[in-house]
DSSP file (Angstrom, degrees, kcal/mol; ACC not computed):
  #  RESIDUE AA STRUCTURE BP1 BP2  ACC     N-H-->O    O-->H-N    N-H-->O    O-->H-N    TCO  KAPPA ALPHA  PHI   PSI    X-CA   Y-CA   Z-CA
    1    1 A X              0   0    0      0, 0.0     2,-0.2     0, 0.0     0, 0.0   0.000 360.0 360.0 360.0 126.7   63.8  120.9  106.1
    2    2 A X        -     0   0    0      1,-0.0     2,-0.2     0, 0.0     0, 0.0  -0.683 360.0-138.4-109.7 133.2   65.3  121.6  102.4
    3    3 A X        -     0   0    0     -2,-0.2     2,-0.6     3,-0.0    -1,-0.0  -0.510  20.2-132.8 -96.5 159.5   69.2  121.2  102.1
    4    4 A X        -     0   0    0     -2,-0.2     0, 0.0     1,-0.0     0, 0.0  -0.928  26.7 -98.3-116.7 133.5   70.4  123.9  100.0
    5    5 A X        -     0   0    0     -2,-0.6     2,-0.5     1,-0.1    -1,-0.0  -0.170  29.1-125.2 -36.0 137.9   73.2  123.0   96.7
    6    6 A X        -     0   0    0      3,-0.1     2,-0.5     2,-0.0    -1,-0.1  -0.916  28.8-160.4-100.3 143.4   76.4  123.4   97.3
    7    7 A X  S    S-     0   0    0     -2,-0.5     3,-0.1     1,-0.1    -2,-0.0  -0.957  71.8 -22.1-105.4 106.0   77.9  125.8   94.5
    8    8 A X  S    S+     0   0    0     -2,-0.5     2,-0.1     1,-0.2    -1,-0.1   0.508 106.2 115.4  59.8  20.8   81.1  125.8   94.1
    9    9 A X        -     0   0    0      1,-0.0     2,-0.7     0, 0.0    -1,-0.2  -0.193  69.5 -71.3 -86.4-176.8   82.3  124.4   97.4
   10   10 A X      > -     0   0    0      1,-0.1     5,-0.5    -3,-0.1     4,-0.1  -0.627  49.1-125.8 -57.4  41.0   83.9  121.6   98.8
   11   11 A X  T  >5 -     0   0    0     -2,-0.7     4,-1.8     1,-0.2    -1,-0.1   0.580  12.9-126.8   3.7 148.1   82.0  118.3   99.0
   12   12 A X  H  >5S+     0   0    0      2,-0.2     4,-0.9     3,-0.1    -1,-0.2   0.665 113.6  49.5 -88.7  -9.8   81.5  116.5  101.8
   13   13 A X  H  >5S+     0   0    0      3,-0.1     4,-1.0     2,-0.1    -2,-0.1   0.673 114.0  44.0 -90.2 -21.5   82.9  113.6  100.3
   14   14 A X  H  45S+     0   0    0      2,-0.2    -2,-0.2    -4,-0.1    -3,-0.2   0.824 114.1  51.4 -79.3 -41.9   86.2  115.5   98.9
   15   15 A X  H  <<S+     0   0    0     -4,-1.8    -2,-0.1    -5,-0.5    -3,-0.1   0.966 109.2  51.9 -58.4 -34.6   86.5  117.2  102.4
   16   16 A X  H  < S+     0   0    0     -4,-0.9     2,-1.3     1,-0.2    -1,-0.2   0.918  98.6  72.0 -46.8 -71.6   86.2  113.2  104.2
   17   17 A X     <  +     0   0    0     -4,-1.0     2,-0.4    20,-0.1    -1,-0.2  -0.212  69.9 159.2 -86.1  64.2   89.1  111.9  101.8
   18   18 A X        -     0   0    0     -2,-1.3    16,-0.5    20,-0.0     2,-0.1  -0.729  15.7-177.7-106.1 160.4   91.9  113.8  103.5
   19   19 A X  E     -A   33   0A   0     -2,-0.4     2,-0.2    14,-0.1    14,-0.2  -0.399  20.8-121.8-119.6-179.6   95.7  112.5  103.0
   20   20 A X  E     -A   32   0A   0     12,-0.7    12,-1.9    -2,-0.1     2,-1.0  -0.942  19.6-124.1-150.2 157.8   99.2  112.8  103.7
   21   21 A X  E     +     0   0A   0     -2,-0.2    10,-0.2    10,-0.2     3,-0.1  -0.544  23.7 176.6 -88.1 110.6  102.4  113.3  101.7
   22   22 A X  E     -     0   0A   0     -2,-1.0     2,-0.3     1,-0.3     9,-0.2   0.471  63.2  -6.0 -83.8 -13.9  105.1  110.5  102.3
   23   23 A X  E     -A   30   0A   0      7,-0.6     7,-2.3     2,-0.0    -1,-0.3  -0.732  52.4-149.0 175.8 163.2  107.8  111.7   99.8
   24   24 A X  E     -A   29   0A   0     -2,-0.3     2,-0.6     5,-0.2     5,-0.3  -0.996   8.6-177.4-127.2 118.8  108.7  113.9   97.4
   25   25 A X  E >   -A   28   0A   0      3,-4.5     3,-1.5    -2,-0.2     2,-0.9  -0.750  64.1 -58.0-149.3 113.3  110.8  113.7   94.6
   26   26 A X  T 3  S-     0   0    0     -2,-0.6     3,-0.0     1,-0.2    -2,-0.0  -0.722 124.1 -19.3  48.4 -85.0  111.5  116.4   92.4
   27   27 A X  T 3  S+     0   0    0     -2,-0.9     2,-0.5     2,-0.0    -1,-0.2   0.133 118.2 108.4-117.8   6.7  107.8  117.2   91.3
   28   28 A X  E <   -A   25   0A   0     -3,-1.5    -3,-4.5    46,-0.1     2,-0.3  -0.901  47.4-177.5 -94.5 152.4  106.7  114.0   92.3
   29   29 A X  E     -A   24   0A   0     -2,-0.5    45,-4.7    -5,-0.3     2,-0.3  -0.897  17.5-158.5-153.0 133.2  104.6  113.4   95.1
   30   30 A X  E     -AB  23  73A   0     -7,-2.3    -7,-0.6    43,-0.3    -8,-0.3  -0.688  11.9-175.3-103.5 153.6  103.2  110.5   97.0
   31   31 A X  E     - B   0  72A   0     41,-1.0    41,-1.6    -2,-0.3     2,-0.6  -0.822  10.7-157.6-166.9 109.2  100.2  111.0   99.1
   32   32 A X  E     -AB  20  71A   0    -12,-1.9   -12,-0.7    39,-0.3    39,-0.2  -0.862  11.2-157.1-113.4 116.5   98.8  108.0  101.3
   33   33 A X  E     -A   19   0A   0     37,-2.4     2,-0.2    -2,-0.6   -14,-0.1  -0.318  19.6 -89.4-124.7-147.9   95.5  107.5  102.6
   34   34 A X    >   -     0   0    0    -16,-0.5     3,-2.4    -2,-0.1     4,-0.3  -0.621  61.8 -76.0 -99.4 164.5   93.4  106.0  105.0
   35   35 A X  T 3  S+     0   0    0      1,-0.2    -1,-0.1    -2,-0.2    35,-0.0   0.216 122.2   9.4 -42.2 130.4   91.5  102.4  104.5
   36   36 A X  T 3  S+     0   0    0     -3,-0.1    -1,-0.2     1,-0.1    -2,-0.1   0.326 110.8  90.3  94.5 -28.1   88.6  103.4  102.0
   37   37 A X    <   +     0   0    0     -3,-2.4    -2,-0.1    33,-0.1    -3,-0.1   0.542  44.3 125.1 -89.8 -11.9   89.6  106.8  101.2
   38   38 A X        -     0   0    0     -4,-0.3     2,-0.3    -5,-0.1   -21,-0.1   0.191  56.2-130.0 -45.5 177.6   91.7  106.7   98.5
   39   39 A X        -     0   0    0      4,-0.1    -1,-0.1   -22,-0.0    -6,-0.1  -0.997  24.2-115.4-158.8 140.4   90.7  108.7   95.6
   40   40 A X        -     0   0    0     -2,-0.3     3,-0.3     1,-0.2    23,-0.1  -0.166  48.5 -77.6 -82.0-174.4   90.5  107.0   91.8
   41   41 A X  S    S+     0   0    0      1,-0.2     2,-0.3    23,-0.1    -1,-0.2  -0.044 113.5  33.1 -69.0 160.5   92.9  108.2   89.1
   42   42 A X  S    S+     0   0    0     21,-7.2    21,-0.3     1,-0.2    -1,-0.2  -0.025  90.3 139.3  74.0 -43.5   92.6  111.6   87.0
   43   43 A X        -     0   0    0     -3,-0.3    20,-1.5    -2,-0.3    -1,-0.2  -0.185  57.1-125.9 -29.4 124.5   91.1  112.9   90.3
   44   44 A X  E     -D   62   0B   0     18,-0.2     2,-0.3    -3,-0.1    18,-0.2  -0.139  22.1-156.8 -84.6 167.0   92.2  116.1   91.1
   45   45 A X  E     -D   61   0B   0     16,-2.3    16,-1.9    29,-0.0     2,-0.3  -0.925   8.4-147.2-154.9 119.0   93.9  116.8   95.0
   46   46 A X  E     -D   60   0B   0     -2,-0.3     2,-0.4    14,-0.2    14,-0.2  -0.750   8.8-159.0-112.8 123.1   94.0  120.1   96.5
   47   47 A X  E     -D   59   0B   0     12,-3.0    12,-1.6    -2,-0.3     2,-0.3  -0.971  12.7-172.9-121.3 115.4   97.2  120.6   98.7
   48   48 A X  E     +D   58   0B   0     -2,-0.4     2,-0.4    10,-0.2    10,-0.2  -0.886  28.6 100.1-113.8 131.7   96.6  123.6  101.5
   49   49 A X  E     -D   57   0B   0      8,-1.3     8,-2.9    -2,-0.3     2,-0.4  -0.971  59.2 -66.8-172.8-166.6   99.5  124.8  103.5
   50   50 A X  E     -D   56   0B   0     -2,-0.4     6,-0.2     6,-0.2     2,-0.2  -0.968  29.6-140.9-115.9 135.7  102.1  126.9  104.5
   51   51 A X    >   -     0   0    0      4,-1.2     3,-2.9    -2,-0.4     4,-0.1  -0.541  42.8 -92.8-108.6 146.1  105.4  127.7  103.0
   52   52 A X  T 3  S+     0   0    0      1,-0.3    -2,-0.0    -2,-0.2    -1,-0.0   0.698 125.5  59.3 -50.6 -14.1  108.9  128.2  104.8
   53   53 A X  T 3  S-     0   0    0      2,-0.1    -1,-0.3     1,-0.1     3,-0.1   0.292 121.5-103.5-103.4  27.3  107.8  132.1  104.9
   54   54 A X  S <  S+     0   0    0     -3,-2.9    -2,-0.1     1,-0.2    -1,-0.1   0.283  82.7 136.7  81.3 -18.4  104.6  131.7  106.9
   55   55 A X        -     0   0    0     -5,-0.1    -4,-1.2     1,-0.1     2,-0.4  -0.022  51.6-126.8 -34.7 131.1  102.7  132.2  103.3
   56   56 A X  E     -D   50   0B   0     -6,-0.2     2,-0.4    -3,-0.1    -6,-0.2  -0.828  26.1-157.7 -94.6 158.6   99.7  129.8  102.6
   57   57 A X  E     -D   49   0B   0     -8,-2.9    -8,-1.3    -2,-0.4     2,-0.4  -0.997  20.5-168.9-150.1 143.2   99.4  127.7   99.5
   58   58 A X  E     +D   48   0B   0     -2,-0.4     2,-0.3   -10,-0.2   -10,-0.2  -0.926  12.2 173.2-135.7 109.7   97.2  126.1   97.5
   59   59 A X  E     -D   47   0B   0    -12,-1.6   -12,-3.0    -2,-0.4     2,-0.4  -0.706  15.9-156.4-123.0 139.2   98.2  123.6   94.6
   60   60 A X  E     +D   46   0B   0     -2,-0.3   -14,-0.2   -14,-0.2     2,-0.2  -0.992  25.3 170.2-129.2 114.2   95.8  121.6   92.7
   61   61 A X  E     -D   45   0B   0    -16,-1.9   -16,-2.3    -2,-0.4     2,-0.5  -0.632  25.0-109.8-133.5-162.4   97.4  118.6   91.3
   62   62 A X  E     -D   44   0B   0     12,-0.5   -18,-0.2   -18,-0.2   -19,-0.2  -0.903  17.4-115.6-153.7 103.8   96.5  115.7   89.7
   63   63 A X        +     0   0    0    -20,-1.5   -21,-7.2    -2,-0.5    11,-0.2   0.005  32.5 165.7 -69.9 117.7   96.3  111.7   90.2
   64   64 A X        +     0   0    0      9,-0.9     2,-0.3     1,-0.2    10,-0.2   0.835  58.3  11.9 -89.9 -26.0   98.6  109.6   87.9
   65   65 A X  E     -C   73   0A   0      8,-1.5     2,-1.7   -25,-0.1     8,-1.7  -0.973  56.8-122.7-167.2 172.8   98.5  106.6   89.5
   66   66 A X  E     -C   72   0A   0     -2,-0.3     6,-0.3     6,-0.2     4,-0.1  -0.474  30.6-168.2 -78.7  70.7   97.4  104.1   91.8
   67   67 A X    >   -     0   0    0     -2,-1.7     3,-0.6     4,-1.1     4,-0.3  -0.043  31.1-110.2 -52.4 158.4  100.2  102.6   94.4
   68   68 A X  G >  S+     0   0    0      1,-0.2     3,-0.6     2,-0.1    -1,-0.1  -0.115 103.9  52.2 -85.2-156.1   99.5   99.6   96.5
   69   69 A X  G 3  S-     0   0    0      1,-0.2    -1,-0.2   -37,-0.0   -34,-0.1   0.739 138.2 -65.5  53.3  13.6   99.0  100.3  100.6
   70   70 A X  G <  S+     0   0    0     -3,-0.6   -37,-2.4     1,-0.2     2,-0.3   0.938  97.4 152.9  69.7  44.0   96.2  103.3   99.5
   71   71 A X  E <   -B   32   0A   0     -3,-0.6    -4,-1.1    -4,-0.3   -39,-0.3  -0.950  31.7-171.9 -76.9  79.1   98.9  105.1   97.9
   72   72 A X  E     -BC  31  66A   0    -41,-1.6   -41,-1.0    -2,-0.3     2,-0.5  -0.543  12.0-151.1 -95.8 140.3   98.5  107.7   94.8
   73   73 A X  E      BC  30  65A   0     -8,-1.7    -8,-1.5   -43,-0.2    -9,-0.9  -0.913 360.0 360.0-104.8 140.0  101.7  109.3   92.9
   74   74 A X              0   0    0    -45,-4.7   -12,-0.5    -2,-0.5   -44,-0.1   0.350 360.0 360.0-105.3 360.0  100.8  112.7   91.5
């Protein structure tokens, strides 16, 4: 059975790495994940949600550095 490329999707190894945001402060943002998952610097981070008017959003930001506890600041 032949896997087909994925083009211009999601990895399965970007979908795996998923996080969560522990503060915010001003336009920075902390984003902690789980043992193993972390994701290295310059890496890009896709944040999907919803906004206080039921709207989704999708912000693509961008890892500046490395915190200890599997922590990343963006």
């Amino acid at each position: 059975m032949k896997k087909k490329p994925q083009a211009f999707g999601i990895s399965t190894f970007v979908a795996k790495n998923v996080g969560h945001i522990t503060q915010i402060i001003n336009l920075i943002l902390d984003v902690t994940f789980s043992l193993g998952k972390m994701l290295n610097i310059y890496n890009s981070l896709i944040i999907k949600g919803k906004n206080m008017a039921c709207q989704y959003i999708n912000v693509t930001c961008e890892i500046q550095q490395l915190l200890k506890n599997n922590k990343v600041k963006l």
